[in-house]
C-alpha positions as CSV (number, residue, x, y, z in Angstrom):
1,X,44.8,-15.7,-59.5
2,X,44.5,-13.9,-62.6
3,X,41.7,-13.2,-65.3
4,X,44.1,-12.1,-68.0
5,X,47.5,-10.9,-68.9
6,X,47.3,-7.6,-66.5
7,X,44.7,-8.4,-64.3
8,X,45.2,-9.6,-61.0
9,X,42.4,-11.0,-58.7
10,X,43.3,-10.4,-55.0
11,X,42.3,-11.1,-51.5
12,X,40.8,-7.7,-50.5
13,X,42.1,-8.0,-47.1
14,X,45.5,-7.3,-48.4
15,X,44.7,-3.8,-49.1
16,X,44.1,-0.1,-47.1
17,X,41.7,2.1,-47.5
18,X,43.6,4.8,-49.7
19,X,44.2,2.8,-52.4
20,X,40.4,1.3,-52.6
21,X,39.0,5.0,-52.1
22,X,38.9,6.4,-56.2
23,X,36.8,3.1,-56.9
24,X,34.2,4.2,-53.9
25,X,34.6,7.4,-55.2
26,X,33.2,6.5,-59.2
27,X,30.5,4.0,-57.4
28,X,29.0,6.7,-55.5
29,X,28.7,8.6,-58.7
30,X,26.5,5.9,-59.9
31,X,24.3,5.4,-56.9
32,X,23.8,9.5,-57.2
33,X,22.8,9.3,-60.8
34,X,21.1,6.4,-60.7
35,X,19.3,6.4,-57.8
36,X,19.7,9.9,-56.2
37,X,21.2,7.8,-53.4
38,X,24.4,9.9,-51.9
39,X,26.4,6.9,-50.8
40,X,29.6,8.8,-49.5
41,X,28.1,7.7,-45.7
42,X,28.6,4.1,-46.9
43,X,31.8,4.6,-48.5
44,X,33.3,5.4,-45.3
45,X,31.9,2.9,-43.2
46,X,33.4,0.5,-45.5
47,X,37.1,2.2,-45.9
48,X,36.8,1.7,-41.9
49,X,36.5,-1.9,-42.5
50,X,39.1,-1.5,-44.9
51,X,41.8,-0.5,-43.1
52,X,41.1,-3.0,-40.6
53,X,42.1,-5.6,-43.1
54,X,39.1,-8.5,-41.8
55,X,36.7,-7.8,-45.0
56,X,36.5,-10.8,-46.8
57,X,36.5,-10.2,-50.5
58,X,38.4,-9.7,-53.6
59,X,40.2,-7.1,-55.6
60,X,40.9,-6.1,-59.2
61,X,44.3,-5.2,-59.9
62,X,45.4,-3.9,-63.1
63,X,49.0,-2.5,-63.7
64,X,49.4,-1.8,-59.7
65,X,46.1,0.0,-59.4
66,X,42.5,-1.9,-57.7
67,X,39.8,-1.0,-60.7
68,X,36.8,-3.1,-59.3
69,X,36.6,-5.1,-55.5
70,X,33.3,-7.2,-54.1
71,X,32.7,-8.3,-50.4
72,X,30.5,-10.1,-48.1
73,X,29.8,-10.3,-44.4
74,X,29.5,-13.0,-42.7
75,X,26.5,-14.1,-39.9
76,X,26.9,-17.1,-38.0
77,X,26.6,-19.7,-41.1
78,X,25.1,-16.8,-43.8
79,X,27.3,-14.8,-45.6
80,X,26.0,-11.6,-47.1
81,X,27.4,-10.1,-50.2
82,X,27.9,-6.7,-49.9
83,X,28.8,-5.1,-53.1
84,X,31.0,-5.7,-56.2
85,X,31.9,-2.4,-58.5
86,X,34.6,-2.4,-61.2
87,X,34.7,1.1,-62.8
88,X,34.2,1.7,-66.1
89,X,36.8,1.6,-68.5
90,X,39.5,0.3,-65.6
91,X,40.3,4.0,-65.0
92,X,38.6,5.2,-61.1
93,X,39.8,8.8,-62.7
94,X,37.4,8.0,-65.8
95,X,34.4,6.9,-64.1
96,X,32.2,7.7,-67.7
97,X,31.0,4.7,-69.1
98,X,31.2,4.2,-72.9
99,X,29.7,1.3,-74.4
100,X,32.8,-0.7,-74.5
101,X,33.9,0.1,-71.0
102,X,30.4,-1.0,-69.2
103,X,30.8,-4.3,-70.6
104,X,34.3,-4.6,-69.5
105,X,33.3,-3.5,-65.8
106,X,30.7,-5.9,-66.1
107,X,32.9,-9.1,-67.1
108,X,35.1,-7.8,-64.1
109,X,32.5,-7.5,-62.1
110,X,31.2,-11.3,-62.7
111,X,35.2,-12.5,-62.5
112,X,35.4,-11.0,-59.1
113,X,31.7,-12.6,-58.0
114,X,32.8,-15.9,-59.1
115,X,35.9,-16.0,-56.9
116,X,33.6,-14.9,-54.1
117,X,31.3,-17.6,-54.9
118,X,33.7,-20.1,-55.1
119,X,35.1,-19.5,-52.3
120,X,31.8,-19.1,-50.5
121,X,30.2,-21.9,-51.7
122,X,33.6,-24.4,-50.7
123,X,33.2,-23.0,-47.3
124,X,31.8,-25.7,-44.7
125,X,30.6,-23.1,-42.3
126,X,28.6,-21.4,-45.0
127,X,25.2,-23.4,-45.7
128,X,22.9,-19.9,-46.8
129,X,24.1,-16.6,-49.4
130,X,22.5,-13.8,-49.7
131,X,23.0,-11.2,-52.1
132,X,20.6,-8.0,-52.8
133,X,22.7,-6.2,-55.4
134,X,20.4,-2.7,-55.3
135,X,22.3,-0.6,-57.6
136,X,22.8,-3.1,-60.7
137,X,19.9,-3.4,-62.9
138,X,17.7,-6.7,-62.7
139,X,20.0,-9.8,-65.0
140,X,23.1,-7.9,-64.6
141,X,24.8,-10.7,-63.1
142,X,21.8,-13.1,-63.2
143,X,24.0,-15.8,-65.2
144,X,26.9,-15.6,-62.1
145,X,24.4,-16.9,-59.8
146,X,22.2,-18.7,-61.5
147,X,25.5,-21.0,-62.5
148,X,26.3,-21.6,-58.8
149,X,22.6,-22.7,-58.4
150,X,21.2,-19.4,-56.8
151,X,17.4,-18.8,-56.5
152,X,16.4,-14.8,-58.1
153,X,14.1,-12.9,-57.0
154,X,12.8,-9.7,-58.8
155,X,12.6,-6.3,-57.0
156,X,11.5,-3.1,-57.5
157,X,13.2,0.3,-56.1
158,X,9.9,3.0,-56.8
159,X,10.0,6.7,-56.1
160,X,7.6,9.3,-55.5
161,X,7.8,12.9,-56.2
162,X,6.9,15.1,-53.6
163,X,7.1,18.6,-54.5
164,X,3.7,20.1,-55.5
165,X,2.3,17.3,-53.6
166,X,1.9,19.1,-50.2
167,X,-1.1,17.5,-48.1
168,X,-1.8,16.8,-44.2
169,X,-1.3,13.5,-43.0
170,X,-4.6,11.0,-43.3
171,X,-4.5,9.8,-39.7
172,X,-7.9,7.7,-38.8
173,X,-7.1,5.0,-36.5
174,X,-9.7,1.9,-35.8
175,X,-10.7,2.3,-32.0
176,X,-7.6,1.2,-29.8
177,X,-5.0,2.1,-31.2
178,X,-2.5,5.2,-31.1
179,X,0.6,6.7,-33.3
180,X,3.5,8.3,-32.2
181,X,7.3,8.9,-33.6
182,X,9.7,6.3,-32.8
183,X,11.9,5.6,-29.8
184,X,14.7,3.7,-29.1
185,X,12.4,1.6,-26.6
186,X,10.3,0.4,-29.4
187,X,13.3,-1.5,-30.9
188,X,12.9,-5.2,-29.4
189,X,8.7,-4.7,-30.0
190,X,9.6,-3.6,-33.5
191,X,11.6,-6.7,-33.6
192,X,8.7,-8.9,-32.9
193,X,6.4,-7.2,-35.0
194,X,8.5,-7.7,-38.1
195,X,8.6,-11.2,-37.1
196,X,5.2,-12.0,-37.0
197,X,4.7,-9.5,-40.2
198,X,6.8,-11.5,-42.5
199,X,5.6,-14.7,-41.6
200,X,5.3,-17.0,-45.0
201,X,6.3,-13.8,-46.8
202,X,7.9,-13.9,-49.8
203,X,10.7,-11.3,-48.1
204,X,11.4,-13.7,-45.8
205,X,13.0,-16.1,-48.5
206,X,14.8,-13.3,-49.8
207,X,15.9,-12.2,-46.0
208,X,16.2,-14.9,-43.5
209,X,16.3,-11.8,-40.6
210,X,12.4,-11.5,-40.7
211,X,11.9,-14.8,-39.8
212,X,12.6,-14.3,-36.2
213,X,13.0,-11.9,-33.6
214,X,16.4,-12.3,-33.4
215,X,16.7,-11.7,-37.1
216,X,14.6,-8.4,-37.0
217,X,16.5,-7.2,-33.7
218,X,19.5,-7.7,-36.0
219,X,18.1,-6.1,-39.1
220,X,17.1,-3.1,-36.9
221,X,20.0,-2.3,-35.3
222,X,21.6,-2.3,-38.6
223,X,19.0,0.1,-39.8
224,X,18.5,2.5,-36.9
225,X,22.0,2.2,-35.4
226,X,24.6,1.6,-37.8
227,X,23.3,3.6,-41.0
228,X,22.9,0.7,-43.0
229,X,20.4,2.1,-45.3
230,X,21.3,6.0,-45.0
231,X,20.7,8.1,-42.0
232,X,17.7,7.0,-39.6
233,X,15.4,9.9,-39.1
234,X,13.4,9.2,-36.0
235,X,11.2,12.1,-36.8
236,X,9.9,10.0,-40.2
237,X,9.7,7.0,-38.3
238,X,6.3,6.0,-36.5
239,X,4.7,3.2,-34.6
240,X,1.2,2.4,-34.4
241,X,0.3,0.9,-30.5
242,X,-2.2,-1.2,-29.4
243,X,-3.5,0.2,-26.3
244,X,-4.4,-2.5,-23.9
245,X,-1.5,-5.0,-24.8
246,X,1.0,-1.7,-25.7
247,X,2.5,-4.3,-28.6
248,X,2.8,-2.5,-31.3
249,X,0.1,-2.9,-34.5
250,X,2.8,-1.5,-37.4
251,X,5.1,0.8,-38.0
252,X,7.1,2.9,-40.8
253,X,10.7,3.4,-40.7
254,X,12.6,6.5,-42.9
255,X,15.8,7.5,-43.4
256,X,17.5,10.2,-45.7
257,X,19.9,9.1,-47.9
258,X,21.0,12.6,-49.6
259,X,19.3,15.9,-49.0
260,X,16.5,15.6,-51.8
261,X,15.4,12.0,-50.8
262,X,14.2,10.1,-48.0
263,X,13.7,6.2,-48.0
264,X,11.5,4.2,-46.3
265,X,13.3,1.2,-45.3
266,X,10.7,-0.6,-43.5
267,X,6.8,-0.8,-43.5
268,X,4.4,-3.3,-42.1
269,X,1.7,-4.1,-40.0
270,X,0.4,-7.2,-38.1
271,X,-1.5,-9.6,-40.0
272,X,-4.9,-9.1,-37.5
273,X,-4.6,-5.3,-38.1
274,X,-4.8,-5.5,-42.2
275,X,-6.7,-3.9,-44.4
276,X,-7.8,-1.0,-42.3
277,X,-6.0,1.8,-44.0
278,X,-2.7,1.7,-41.6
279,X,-0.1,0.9,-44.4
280,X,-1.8,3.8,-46.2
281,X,-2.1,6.0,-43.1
282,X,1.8,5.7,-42.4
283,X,2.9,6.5,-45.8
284,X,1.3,9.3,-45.9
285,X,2.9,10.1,-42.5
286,X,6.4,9.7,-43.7
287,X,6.3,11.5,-46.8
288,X,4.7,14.7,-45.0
289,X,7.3,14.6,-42.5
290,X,10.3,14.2,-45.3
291,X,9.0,17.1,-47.1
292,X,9.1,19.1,-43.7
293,X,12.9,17.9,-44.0
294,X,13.4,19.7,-47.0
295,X,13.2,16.5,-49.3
296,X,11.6,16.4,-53.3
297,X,11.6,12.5,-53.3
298,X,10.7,9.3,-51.3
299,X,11.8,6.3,-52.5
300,X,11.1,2.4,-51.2
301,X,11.9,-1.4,-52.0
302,X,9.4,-3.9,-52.6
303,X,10.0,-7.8,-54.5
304,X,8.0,-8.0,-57.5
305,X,5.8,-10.6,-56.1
306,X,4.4,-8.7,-53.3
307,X,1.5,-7.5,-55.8
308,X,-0.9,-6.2,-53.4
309,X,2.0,-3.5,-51.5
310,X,3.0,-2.8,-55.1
311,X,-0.8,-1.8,-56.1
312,X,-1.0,0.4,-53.0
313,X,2.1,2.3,-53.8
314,X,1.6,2.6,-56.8
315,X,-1.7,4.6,-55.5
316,X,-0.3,6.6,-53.4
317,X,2.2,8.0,-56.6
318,X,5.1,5.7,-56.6
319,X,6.8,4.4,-59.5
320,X,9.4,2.0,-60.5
321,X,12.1,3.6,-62.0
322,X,14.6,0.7,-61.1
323,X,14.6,-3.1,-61.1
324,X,17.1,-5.2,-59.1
325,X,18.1,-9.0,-58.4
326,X,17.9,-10.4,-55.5
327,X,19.9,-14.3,-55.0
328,X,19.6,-16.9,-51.9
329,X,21.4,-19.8,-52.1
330,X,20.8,-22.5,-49.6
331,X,23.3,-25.4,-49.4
332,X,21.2,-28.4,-49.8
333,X,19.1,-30.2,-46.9
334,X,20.0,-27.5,-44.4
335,X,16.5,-25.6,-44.4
């Protein structure tokens, strides 16, 4: 498959790590200046994938060198895409955009996601895609999925500056309940919790995982385990217990993702347990200990339609500074 007289569109399974590594290496550029995210942790879990040649996805080609790539993952009948990056210009060594090279990265980038789709959405097994494309600007590639009948959902990546901002934690707790860090014991009650959380949330539409244990356990480990969203700092992370039961009533989850910033990659609290200041209470919590870490920043995700979280955030001195897409497709009459 080709795109034009030098480009060559490829199953990224044919290829090893080495040769994909000086396109990682100008995307992580990008996350560090656009989102002060230091994505070199990333880049290496997926060069492992790489070289075991079972990442489904495609690859750029242009005169014997890969200038762009996308992927997804698959779970059970949902496929995740993962990425897609073409480097602007067509040069990894070049990675500065000009004008005329960020529109060609961005035709590139929308060839490759078409392949994927197509291939995605002629798969039998496949009936749900998700995509949550965090580091490309909200209507980047809104056109790609809107074609191949994807749903969009608007989301917001806010920040908060912490230096100069030094205060003790606001801990008050309602009668029966207690905080502590997290353990690794509190990752099937965390589970639940995020369950029950997100239940007729708009994230859950985005994010089929919060719509069941399972799905949360999955999520989780991901999160906690894997370094799917930077590194996990237990130290950040809180839960709030209920005493008599020992469930827990919410929690906050950090993790650093480059020595000035921390990100909190997970906050909620049970629906009976609302409006008492917890939310508040744990951000607070997290953004003390990250600045005990040595971070300036804290930054967090929230969908554009959860107008109440965004109000509170936005009160305790968070700000957008980024907008994002996020697609689900759902192949008809299976949900």
């Amino acid at each position: 498959m080709t795109t034009g007289a030098s480009i060559e569109i490829l199953d990224l399974r044919h290829f090893a790590a080495p040769v994909l590594r000086p396109v990682l290496d100008a995307e992580s550029a990008v996350w560090l200046n656009r989102l002060h995210w230091d994505y070199r942790s990333s880049s290496r879990l997926l060069l492992q994938y790489l070289d075991s040649h079972m990442l489904p996805g495609y690859a750029a080609v242009e005169q014997g060198q890969i200038t762009g790539f996308t992927f997804c993952v698959y779970e059970e009948t949902k496929a995740v895409i993962g990425d897609v990056f073409a480097v602007p210009g067509g040069d990894p060594d070049e990675p500065n955009a000009t004008p005329t090279g960020a529109e060609s990265a961005r035709s590139l980038e929308e060839t490759l996601l078409r392949h994927l789709l197509e291939t995605l959405l002629n798969s039998p097994q496949v009936d749900r895609i998700e995509s949550q494309l965090l580091l490309h600007p909200a209507g980047t590639h809104a056109a790609v999925f809107r074609e191949a009948g994807f749903r969009l959902f608007h989301r917001l990546f806010m920040m908060q500056p912490l230096e100069g901002k030094w205060s003790k934690p606001r801990v008050t707790l309602p009668p029966g309940l207690e905080m502590r860090t997290w353990r690794d014991e509190d990752l099937n009650p965390a589970a639940r919790l995020i369950a029950e959380s997100y239940r007729d949330h708009p994230d859950s539409l985005i994010n089929d995982q919060y719509r069941s244990a399972h799905g949360s356990l999955r999520f989780l480990h991901n999160i906690v385990r894997y370094a799917g969203c930077g590194v996990f700092s237990p130290l950040t992370s809180h839960v709030v217990v209920e005493r008599t039961s020992r469930e827990l009533a919410a929690l906050v989850l950090g993790s650093r993702v480059s020595p000035e910033s921390g990100h909190i990659t997970q906050i909620c609290v049970r629906p009976e347990f609302r409006r008492k200041g917890l939310a508040r209470m744990l951000l607070s919590t997290a953004a003390s200990q990250f600045m005990l870490q040595g971070a300036s920043e804290v930054s967090l995700t929230v969908t554009a339609a959860n107008t109440e979280a965004i109000e509170l955030y936005r009160s305790e001195g968070y700000e957008s500074i980024h907008t994002f897409d996020a697609a689900v497709w759902r192949r008809p009459g299976t949900e």
